[in-house]
Steps between C-alpha positions, in 0.01 A plus 500: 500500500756741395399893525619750244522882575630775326651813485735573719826752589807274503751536825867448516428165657180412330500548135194496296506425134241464281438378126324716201198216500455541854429899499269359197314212680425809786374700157273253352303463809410847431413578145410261191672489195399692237588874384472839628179724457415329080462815265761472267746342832732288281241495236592320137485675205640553140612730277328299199773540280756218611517137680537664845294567793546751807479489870339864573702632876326328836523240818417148508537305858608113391503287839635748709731663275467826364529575086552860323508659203591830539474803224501349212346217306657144466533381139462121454578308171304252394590219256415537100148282425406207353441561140221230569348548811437679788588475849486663831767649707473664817686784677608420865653572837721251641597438836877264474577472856765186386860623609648534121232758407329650798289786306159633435515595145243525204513165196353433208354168540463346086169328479480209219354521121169362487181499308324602818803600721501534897714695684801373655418407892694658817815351664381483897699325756723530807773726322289626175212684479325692178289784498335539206476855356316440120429260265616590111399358229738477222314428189660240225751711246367833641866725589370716760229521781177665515348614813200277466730180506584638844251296840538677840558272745591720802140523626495099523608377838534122338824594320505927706303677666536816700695513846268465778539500852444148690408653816140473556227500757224223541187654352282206424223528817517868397391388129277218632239764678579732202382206258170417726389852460553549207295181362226580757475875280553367133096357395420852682733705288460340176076512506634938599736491160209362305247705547726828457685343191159451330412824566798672404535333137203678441583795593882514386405349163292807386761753596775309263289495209422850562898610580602250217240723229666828604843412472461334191317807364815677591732302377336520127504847489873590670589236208275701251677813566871365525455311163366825319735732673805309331707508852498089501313212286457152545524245240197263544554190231825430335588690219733477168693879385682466177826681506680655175368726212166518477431292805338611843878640619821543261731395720523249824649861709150657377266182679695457781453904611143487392525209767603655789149633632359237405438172790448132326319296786634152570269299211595715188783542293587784247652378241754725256516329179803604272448515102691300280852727390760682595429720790830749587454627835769766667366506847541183771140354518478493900210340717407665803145403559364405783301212324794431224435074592146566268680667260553289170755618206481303193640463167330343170428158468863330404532325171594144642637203202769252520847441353610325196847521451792751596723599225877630473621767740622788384644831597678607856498445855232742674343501128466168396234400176297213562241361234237295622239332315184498683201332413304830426629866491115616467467867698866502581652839373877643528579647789283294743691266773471115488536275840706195423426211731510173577738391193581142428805387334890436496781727622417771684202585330383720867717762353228600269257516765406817649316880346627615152400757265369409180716639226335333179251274406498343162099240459629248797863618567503715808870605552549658864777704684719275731659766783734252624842636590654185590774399311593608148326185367160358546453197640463185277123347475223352369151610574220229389190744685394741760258749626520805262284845675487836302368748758292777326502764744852655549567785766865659443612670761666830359664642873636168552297312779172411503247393769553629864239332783520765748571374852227341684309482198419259259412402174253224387655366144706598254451299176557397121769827461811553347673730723835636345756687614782766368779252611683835584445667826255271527321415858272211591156341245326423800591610848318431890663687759433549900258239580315555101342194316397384151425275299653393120399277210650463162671749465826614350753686626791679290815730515487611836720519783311263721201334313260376834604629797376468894665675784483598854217229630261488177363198317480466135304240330646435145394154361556428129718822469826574272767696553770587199755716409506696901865667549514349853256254627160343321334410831603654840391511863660686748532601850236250685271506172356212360408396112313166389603454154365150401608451146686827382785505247807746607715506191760743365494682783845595784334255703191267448300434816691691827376517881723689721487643867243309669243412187343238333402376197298160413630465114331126447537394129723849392740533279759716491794486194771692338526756809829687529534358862305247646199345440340433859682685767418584839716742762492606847248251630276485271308194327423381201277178396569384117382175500543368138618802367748509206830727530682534172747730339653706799758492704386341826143261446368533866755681736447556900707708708522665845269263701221461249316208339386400140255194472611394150316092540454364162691811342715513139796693455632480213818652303614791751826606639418305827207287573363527840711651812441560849742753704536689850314303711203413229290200404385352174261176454588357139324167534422365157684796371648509147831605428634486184722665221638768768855652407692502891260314742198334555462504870752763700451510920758755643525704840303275705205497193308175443291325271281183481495346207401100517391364207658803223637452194836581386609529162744634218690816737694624219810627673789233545602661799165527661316233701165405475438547907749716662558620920723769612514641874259273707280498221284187487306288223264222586439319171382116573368328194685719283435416112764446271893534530584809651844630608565631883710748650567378778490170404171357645455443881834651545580827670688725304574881349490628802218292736269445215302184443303332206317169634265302354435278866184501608455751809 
């Protein structure tokens, strides 16, 4: 039987030489696998804005082999969800003792969609062997990861554990005579627990009740004196305060200060219900309270009736008339702003969709104020319907911006309000900075600089809301800041729907037309998802760039410059995608930039020179199942301008 020793000094004449696995092997018969000390040791975590997790610094001991992250945190990508369903991943360590990788390094192991999803299970064998760190759950069509979707599995020496030594002594007759006393004491010791439990109930009950009466009697009169004293109150049931003349505060500035002593407990909301009219306000109305998330602000109930017909448009470009015949004008009055959504029809009838002042109204004839500035002529339709909204409540915003959530704070709703801008020296309608939040509904946003705006890691919730007429961009998050706008129309604005630096935005079902720009962009790794959203009217549809991603499955775009493009390192998915009536391009992949569009549907690109899917500098289009009779450049499945490729094989 052969005998193994080790280590040893080598000699001139004798030399010893030994492998990495071998000082391991000497290692594992020492300590388990596992990690170092647990507190946050190479604990996951998330910054809840994005699709990544981190590694916090710490040790981990993998089969004999030592792992380290050192000062600062290691940030791992995970892969965009499911818009369907859910699934599992889970955040490893992996031992790769096979002679092409020889590492210990951290992975992202995907999990797969499922309606009740597992995770993923651990590679363990002679040259691979997983640690595993956390499981994460990454919910279906949800851009960015919450701490709760986040499973510690450090502490659990099935898939971890923490490092333990393996030497040991042999303590079982030790615990044997341990285990005979002890059950030769237990009948004894339980009768002794009895008895003095009994008694002490008894006793211990009657001094709580007693403590319990005095320090309720306290607290009801230091609460007596504080609410009388007018230092701090407490608002005990939720509560309406009407703001304008004649109501409880004149202006939205005048509530919010009256606010700021006072706390709203977690089951009550104070609501601040805006009059009907034209409120001017020269001050930024700013939220800094520490319970802004039950804090309400409300317009008027919104006049809500249907389209008829649209008639000829008149006048110029960032002034355009547009009569529309509603079914009833009832309570409408000049002046007021009117959402247009949903339209049906020929042409590009989106163009008329968006928030537009009401400059006449003549029985059923509405006629509204277009801003778009694309173009010196308005584009060609036919509207047969739509969603017609006349907000009551209008808020304009005389300094230029309008509503600032301080940072760290938050704000529960703002709803039914026209908010409108000076369109000069204008700021932001809406704005969430530093790690602020708040939620928007049905409102309208006009003539600012930015209309709704998050930045530096805040959240904004703005489903159903419209954003016209904005010098620069009608829906923007920025810098790690994310903004779920489910259903919001960005039109006439620099650009429609924009994430840049790091942000998201889940635009389902948006729309975003006539922008000066683009419709759907997204910069500097950020992501957006427009699934069945319509692009119309500007001068890229959906454009990524600079290692970002746009989910655009099902999408329409529809008369722009350029339909959909991908560039610097960036990924689209088109599937099912429309493309039609687009002046240059329908699909453009350049500078490594790719998109995936099986299944889309190519049609009428007006330029003769153009092609319907184009590649430049190892830019690549997948489009199997392609509809229709597109043109190629390159030619399909051949490598051209400059390493590109358009294929339609399926990979």
């Amino acid at each position: 039987m052969a005998e193994h020793y080790r280590f040893f000094d080598s000699t001139a004449d004798d030399e010893r030489v030994y492998t990495a696995d071998e000082f391991a092997e000497y290692f594992r018969r020492v300590l388990t696998d596992g990690i170092f000390n647990g507190g946050t040791n190479l604990k996951v975590e998330t910054n809840g804005t994005d699709i990544r997790t981190y590694i916090q610094p710490g040790y981990a001991w993998v089969q004999g082999y030592m792992y380290k992250i050192d000062t600062e945190p290691l940030y791992l990508q995970h892969e965009y969800p499911d818009p369907n369903l859910d699934r599992i991943d889970r955040v490893v360590i992996r031992l790769d003792k096979r002679l092409e990788h020889r590492y210990v390094r951290a992975f992202i192991l995907k999990g797969t969609p499922a309606s009740s999803p597992v995770p993923p299970l651990l590679m363990r064998d002679e040259n691979v062997f997983e640690l595993s760190l956390a499981q994460v759950r990454i919910i279906k069509g949800k851009s960015y990861i919450e701490g709760p979707q986040i499973t510690d599995e450090r502490l659990n020496n099935s898939v971890c554990g923490l490092v333990n030594s393996l030497i040991q002594a042999d303590t079982t007759t030790i615990f044997n005579q341990f285990q005979h006393w002890y059950n030769s004491r237990t009948v004894v010791y339980q009768q002794e627990w009895a008895d003095w439990l009994a008694a002490a109930t008894t006793q211990f009950g009657k001094e709580w009740t007693d403590w319990l009466n005095v320090r309720k009697k306290e607290w009801a009169d230091w609460f007596g004196s504080v609410q009388t004293n007018g230092f701090i109150s407490v608002v005990d049931k939720s509560i309406t305060y009407n703001i304008g003349p004649g109501g409880d505060y004149v202006t939205l500035q005048d509530a919010l200060h009256a606010l700021r002593t006072v706390r709203i407990p977690w089951n009550v909301v104070v609501t601040l219900a805006i009059k009907e009219g034209v409120h001017s306000y020269s001050q930024l109305v700013e939220v800094n309270h520490p319970d802004g998330n039950r804090i309400y602000i409300q317009g008027a109930d919104p006049i809500v009736t249907q389209i008829a017909t649209v008639g000829q448009v008149t006048g110029v470009k960032g002034e355009w008339l547009v009569p529309v015949t509603v079914q009833s004008s009832a309570g409408m009055k000049v002046g007021q702003y009117a959402i247009i959504k949903k339209t049906t029809g020929t042409g590009d009838h989106y163009a008329h969709q968006g928030v537009w002042e009401i400059v006449s109204i003549s029985s059923n004839l509405v006629t509204v104020k277009n801003l778009r500035r694309v173009n010196d002529l308005f584009p060609a339709s036919t509207v047969t319907g739509g969603n017609f909204t006349v907000l009551p409540t209008t808020i304009k915003c005389l300094n230029g911006s309008g509503f600032r959530i301080w940072p760290g704070r938050s704000l529960g709703l703002i709803k039914r309000l026209a908010i409108i801008g000076m369109k000069s020296n204008a700021g932001s309608a809406i704005v969430a900075t530093s790690g602020a939040a708040v939620d928007v509904s049905e409102i309208g946003v006009v003539g600012f600089s930015y209309g709704i705006r998050a930045r530096e890691h805040s959240h904004i919730n703005a489903y159903e809301t419209v954003a016209s007429g904005n010098q620069d961009i009608g829906i923007f998050a920025g810098t790690h800041s994310s903004i779920n706008a489910s259903g919001v129309i960005a039109t006439a604005n620099g650009y429609g729907i924009s994430a840049n630096d790091g942000s998201n935005i889940y635009a389902l079902s948006s729309v975003a037309s006539g922008n000066n720009t683009n419709g759907f962009f997204a910069s500097k790794n950020s992501h957006i998802n427009a699934s069945s959203s319509i692009a119309s009217g500007s001068l890229i549809g959906f454009y990524a760039t600079e290692t970002s991603s746009i989910y655009a499955t099902g999408a329409v775009s529809y008369n722009n410059i350029g339909g959909v493009r991908s560039r610097a390192s960036s990924a689209i998915d088109a599937s099912l995608a429309v493309v039609t009536q687009n002046e240059s391009y329908a699909f453009l992949a350049e500078d490594s930039g790719s998109i995936y569009a099986p299944q889309s549907k190519v049609s009428d690109t007006l330029s003769p020179s153009g092609a319907d899917y184009r590649a430049l500098r190892m830019g690549l289009i997948y489009c199997n199942g392609f509809v229709g009779t597109p043109t190629f450049s390159p030619q399909l499945n051949v490598e051209g301008n400059h390493n590109a490729m358009i294929t339609d094989r399926v990979v």
